[in-house]
C-alpha positions in Angstrom: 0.0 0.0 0.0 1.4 3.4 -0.8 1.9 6.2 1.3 -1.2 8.3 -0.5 -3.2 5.2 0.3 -2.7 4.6 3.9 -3.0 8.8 4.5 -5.7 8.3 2.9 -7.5 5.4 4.6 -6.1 7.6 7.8 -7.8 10.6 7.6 -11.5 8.5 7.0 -10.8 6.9 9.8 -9.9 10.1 12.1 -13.2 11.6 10.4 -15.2 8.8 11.7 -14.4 8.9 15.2 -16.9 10.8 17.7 -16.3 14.3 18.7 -16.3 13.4 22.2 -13.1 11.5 22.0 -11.5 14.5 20.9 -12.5 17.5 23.1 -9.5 19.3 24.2 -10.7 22.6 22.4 -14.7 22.1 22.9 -16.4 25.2 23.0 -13.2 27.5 22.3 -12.4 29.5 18.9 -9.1 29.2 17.0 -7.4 31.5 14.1 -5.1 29.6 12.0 -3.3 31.9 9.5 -1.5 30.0 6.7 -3.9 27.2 6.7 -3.2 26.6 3.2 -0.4 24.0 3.2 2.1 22.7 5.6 2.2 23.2 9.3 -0.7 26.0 9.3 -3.3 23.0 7.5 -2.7 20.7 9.9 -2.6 22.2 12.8 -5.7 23.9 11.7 -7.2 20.0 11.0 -6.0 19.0 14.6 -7.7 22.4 16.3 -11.2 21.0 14.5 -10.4 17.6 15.2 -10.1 18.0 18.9 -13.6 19.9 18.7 -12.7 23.5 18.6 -14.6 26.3 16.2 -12.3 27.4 13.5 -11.1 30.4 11.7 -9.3 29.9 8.7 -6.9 32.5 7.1 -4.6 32.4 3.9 -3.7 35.0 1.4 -4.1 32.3 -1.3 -7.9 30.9 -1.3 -7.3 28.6 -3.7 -4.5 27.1 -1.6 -7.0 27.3 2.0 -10.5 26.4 0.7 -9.6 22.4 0.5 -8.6 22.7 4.4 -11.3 25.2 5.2 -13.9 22.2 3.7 -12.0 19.6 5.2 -12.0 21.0 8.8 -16.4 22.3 7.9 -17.0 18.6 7.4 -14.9 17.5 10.8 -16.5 20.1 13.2 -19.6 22.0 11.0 -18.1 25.3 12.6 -15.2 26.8 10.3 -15.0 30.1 8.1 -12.6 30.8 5.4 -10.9 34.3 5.9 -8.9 35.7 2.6 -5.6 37.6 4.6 -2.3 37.1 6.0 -0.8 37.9 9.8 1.8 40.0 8.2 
């Protein structure tokens, strides 16, 4: 199995799991600038993963709305926000 795959197959499974396994951040708000790519995307993903409502900000919309999506279908609470923190 590739990498792709098993990433894959990974992130359905994390998807799947209840939200109140993953709670850390319940009922707080979080700004992620850069959510785009890299670092800023996933540690956006984690923020809705563990429960918290999500802000998302990149200069580049094209590059944010897959992660802005990703993290609406984990938690139903996330905005896009076109900017930077510069």
């Amino acid at each position: 199995m590739s990498l792709r795959e098993r990433l894959k197959n990974q992130r359905g499974k994390e998807k799947k799991q209840p939200m109140g396994g993953f709670s850390r951040f319940a009922g707080k708000a979080a700004v992620v600038t850069d959510a785009g790519q890299g670092i800023g995307e996933g540690v956006a993903l984690r923020f809705s993963r563990e429960g918290a409502k999500l802000a998302v900000a990149d200069i580049a919309a094209a590059a944010a709305f897959p992660c802005s999506d990703e993290a609406h279908f984990i938690t139903g609470q996330t905005i896009f926000v076109r900017g930077g923190a510069a």
